[in-house]
Legacy VTK file of the C-alpha trace (Angstrom):
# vtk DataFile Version 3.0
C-alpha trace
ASCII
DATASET POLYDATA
POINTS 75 float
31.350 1.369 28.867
32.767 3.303 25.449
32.762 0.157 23.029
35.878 1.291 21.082
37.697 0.741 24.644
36.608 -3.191 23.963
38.239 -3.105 20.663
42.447 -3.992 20.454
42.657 -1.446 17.102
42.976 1.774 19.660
45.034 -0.034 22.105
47.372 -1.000 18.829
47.006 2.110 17.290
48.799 3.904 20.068
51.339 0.828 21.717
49.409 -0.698 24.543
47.539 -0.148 27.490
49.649 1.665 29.561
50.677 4.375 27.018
46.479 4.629 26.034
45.694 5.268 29.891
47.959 8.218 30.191
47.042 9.437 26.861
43.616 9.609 27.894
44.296 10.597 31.673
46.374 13.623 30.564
44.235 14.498 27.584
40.732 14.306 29.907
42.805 16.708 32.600
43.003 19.099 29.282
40.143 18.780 28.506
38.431 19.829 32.474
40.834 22.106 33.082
39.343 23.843 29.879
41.225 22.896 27.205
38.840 23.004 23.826
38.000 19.473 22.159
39.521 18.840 19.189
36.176 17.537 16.997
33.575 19.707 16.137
30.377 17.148 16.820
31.160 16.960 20.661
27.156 17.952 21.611
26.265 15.660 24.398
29.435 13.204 24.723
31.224 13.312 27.656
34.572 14.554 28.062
36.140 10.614 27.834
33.767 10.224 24.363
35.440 13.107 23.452
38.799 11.779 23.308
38.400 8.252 22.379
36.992 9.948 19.285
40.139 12.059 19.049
42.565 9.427 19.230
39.995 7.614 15.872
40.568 10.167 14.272
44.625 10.989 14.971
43.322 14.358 16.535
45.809 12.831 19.280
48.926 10.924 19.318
51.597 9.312 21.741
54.349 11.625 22.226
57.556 9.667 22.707
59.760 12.839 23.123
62.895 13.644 21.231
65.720 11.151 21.114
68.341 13.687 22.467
65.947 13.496 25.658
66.058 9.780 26.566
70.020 9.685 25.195
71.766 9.370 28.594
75.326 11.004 28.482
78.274 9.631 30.036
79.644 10.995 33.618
LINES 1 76
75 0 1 2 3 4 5 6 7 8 9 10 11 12 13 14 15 16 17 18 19 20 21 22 23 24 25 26 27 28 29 30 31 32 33 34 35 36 37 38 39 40 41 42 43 44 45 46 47 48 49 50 51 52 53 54 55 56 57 58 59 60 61 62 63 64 65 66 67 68 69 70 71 72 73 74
């Protein structure tokens, strides 16, 4: 198992468990569908290494979309 996964400071750092398992689920489909890694050192890590060390190093962040998006207008 990745041993930052163990640690609360990534879960913290981007507002729970939930929101860090579809940050990584959508960033690892990036990532195999071809997408390019965002560190340069990535010789050898596998693609989920690869972005547990992007979200340490705010290479990746929670998007919580625009506020005009989740306003709901009246009927």
């Amino acid at each position: 198992m990745i041993e930052e996964l163990k640690d609360t400071a990534i879960v913290n750092k981007v507002g729970g468990r939930f929101k860090l398992a579809a940050i990584i689920q959508k960033r690892l489909g990036e990532l195999i569908d071809g997408g390019r890694p965002l560190i340069e050192d990535t010789e050898g890590k596998t693609p989920m290494e690869i972005v547990i060390e992007e979200l340490k190093r705010d290479k990746i962040a929670p998007d919580y979309g625009s506020p005009e998006k989740t306003k709901k207008e009246p009927f």
